[in-house]
N, C-alpha and C positions, 0 to 999 in steps of 0.2 A: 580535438581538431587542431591543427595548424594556423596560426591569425591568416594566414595567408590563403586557406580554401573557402571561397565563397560560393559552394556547388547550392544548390536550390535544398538539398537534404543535409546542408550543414548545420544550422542551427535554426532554431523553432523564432520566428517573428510572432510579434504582438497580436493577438487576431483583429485590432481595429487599425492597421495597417495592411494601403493598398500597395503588394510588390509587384516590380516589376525587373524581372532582367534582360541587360542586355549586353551582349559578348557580340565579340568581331567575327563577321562571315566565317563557318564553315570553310577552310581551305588542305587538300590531302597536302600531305608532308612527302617532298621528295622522296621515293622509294628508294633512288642509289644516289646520294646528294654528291658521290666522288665521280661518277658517270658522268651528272650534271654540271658539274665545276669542269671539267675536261671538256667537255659538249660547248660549254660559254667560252673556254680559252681558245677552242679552236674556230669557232665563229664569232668574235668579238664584234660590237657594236661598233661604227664607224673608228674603225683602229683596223691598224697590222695587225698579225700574232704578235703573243708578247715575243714569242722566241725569233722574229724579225727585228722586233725594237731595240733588242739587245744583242750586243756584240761581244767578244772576244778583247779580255780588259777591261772592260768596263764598270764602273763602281754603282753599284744600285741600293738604293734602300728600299725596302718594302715597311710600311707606316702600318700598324696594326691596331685596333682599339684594345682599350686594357679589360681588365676582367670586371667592370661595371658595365659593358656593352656585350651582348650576345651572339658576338658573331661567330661564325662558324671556324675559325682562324685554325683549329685542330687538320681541317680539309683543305682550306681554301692555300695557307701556306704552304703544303710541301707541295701542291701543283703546282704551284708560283715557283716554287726551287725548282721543281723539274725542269719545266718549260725555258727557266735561266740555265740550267745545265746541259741542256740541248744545245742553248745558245751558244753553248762555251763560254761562259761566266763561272771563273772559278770563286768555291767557296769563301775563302779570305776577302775574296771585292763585295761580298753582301751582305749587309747589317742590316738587321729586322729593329724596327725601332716604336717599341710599345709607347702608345699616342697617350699618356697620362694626362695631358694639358697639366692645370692646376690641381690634379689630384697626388695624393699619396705613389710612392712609386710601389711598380708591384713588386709582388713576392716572387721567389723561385717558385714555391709551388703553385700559384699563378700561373708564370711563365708554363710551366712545366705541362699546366693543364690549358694553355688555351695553345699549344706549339709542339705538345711533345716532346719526350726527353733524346727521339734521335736528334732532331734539331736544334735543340739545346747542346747539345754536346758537338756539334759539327759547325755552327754557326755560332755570329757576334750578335748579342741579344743585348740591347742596352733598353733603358731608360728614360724619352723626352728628358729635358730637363729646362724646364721654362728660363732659367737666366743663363743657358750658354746658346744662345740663338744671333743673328746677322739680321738688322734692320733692311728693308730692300724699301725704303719710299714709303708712298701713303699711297691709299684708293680712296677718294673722295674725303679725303680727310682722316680716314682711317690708319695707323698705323700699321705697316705688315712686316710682322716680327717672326720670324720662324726658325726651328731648330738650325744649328752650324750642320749639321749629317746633309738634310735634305739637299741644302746650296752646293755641296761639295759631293755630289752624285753625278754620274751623268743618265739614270733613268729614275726616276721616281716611282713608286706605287704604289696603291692606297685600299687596304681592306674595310671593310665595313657593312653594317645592316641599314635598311632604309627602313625609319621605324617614326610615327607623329615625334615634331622635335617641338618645345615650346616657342621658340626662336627661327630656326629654319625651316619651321614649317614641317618638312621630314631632313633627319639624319641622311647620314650617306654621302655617298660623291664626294666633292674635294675636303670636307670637315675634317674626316678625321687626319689631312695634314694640315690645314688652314687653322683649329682651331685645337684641335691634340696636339698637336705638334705645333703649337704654335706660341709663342712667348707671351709676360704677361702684357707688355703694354697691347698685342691685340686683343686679346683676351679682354684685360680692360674696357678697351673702348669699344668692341662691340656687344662689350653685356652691359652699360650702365644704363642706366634708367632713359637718359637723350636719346638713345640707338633704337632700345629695348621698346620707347613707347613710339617709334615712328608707324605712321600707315604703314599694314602688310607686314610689317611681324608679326605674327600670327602661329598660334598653333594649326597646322594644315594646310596652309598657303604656300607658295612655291612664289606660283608666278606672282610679279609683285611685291613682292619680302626683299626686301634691303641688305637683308644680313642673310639669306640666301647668294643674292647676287654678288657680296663680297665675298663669299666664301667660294663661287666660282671665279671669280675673277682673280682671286688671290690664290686660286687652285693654278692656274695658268702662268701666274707671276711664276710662283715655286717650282712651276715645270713638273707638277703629274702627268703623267702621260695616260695613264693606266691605270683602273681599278676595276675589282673583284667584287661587288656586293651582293647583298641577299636580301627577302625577306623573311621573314619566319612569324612562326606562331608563336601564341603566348607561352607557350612551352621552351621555345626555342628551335624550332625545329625548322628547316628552311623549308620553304615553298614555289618560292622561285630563285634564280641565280642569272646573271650578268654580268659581261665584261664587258672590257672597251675602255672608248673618249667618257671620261669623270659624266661630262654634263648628258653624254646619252642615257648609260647606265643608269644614271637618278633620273632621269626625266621617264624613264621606261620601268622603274620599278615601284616608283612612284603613283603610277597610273594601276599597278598592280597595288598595290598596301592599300590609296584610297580605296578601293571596292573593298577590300577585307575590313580597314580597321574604321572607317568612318559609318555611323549605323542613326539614323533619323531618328529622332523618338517624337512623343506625339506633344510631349507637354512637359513643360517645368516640374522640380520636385520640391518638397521639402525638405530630402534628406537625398545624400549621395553614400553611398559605402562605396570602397575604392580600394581595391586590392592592388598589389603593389606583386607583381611577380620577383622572382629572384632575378639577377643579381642586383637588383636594384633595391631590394630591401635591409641590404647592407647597411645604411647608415639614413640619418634622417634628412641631412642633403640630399640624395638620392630619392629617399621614398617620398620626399615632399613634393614633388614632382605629380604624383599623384591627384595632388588637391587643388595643385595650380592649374593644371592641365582639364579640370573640371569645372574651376570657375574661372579663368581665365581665358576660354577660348571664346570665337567671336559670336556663337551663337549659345550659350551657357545651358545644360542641362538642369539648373541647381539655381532653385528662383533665392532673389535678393530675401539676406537674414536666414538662409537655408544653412544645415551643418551638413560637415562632412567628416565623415568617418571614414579610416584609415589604419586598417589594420597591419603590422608591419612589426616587426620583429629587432631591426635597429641595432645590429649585435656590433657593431663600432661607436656606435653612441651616435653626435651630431657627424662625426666623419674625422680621418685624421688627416687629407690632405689641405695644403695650405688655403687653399678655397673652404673645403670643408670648415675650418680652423674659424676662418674668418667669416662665415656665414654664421655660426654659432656663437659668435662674439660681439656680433654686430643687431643681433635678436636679444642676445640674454643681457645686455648690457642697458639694455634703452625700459624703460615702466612703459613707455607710451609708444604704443606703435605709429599713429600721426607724428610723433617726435621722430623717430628712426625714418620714416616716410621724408619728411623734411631735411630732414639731414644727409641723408644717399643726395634726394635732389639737388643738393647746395653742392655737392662733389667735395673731394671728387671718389669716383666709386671704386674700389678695388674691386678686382678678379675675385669674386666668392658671394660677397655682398648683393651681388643682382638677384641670388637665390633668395637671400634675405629681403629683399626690395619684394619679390615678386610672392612671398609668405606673406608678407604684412601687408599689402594688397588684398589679399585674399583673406586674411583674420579677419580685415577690418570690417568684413560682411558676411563670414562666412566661420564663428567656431570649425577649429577640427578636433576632433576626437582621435589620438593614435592607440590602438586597442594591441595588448602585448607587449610592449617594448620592455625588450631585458635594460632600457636605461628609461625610466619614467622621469628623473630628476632631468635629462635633456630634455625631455618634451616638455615639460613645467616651464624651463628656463624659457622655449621659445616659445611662449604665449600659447601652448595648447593644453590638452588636458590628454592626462594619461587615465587609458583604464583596463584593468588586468584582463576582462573577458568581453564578447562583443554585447553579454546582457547588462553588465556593470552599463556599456557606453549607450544601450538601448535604454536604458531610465534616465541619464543624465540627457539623452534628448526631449526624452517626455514630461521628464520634470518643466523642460524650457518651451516647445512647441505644443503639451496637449499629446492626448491619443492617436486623432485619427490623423494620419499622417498619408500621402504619397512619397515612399519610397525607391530609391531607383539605384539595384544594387549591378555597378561596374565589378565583375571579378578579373578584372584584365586592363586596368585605367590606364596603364600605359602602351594599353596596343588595341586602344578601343576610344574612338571621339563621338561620344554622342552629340548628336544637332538637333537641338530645337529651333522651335520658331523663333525667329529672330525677336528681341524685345527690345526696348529702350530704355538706358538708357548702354550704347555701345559701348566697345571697351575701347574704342577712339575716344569715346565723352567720358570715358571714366579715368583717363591720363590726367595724373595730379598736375596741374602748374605749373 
């Protein structure tokens, strides 16, 4: 098997464990998902068409997520060209500009496969690049740092999936220019620990979420005008599509993903397994996401001293973007996770480190087991335990919890929030100091 398929007939469980799984809502996958990107541009959410917003001269950047987000950008971009080509926007006025934030830049074959090589070869494909960005002011104290491209455009546009975000509650909407495309001092300050632990950051919250609200607000600063999103399944595969005003789009696709990815369960577990779909299995930045997203959200699947397992394949190692870099430098470097806890809090926290903040939160009560990883000596470094097959990481539970276990196996953790009963104590009371 793959570490990555947790079908009910992939591997034989202990028989004095009780399983249960649970996946996000049944939803059918777009049958002509280029129908439906055309069907969304030509009735956009409280907006013009795009091919009214844009003129004749005019310089536009379209903001794209990189190849660690699943968006459909293969489709959703050359509609977007078309609809500027109608407009009479010639080719040369429009740079597509891949939203890396603080990650590694991508590859051509990336590029290649999330855009197409006609596009590629007809169009200027660049790179975010987090230190050549234009300061425009604060939002409530925040700094709002964002790429030179976007300020020097006269349309803006922003693709992207609305998917559970640990931070914004869901992805989507103005993020992937506000915080893709965004330099590091925002970056910064809206992931350190201060931001990170206010009321309403929340995985699954919207309304209310702080760092939601600045990412629309600082959506508007930048002048988006227009975005394209989607949802999709855990496959990747769109389900619904949407355009228009940034904050309709997210408020309406949002109402769609809840009903798919949010799923009630009846009771706490001992144990979470937590599959890590692609492309998010890439490195262990990424796929720790997984484990956060489990014990970390406001009503926690995954009772207190509970493990989690994390099968994930990790084939970059901790990651090789400058976040990536620093998240895994900032784990493997500290004996004591309360020490590293202490020390983020004291600031000040770089751009990478929040991930490492929000792991060592989650150690401190919660073993994970990464099952697979072609780099086991990075998952040692960061305080977890590597184990080559999911039965090796099924004894290394049983040695610790006992037999009879309640298990509660997520094959989809990041497009799946299970909710329990609320318990005490919250993740409001569980914000260190």
């Amino acid at each position: 098997m793959t570490v990555t398929s947790l079908h009910r007939d992939t591997f034989v469980f202990p028989p004095t464990w009780r399983v249960t799984f649970v996946e996000p809502q049944p939803a059918t996958p777009l049958p002509d998902l280029a129908a439906a990107v055309q069907e969304a541009l030509d009735h956009p959410l409280d907006s013009p068409p795009l091919r009214e917003l844009a003129h004749p001269g005019d310089q536009v950047v379209i903001a794209f997520p990189d190849a660690t987000r699943a968006s459909p950008d293969h489709v959703f971009v050359p509609a977007l060209l078309a609809e500027l080509s109608y407009a009479g926007v010639r080719e040369r006025d429009v740079t597509l500009l891949c939203a890396v934030g603080m990650h590694r830049r991508s590859t051509d074959e990336e590029k290649a496969a999330k855009l197409g090589e006609e596009v590629l070869t007809r169009y200027r494909v660049v790179d975010h690049d987090p230190y050549d960005v234009i300061h425009l002011g604060e939002l409530e104290g925040i700094p709002l740092v964002v790429s030179r491209h976007l300020l020097e455009a006269d349309l803006v546009i922003a693709t992207g999936i609305v998917e559970p975000h640990q931070y914004a509650g869901y992805s989507g909407g103005s993020k992937t220019v506000v915080i893709g495309c965004g330099g590091e001092g925002t970056i910064t300050a809206t992931h350190c620990p201060a931001f990170l632990d206010r009321p309403g950051v929340r995985l699954g919250q919207v309304e209310g979420n702080p760092f939601q609200a600045f990412l629309r607000r600082g959506g508007e600063r930048v002048g988006l005008r227009f975005v394209l999103n989607a949802v999709v399944d855990p496959e990747g595969r769109a389900v619904a599509v949407r355009a228009g005003h940034p904050e309709s789009v997210h408020d309406g696709l949002v109402t769609i993903a809840r009903f798919l990815y949010e799923v009630p369960v009846e009771r706490q577990f001992d144990v979470v397994i937590a599959g890590v779909d692609p492309p998010k299995d890439v490195n262990l930045y990424q796929a720790s996401r997984a484990a956060t997203y489990i014990a970390l959200s406001s009503a926690p699947a995954l009772r207190p001293g509970g493990f989690i397992i994390l099968p994930a394949r990790i084939p970059e190692g901790a990651g090789q973007g400058v976040g990536e870099r620093r998240f895994f430098r900032t784990l493997a470097r500290r004996r004591s996770l309360q020490q590293l806890l202490d020390e983020i809090l004291e600031g000040p926290c770089l751009a990478g480190e929040q991930r490492a903040y929000m792991v060592a939160r989650t150690l401190l009560d919660h073993p994970i087991i990464v099952v697979g990883a072609e780099h086991p000596e990075v998952v040692e470094a960061c305080h977890m335990t590597p184990a080559a097959t999911m039965e090796e990481a099924f004894e290394i539970v049983r040695d610790w919890l006992g037999d009879h276990l309640e298990v509660l196996v997520v094959p989809h953790a990041l497009h799946t929030i299970p909710v329990a009963p609320r318990r005490e104590p919250s993740w409001a009371s569980l914000a260190f100091p």
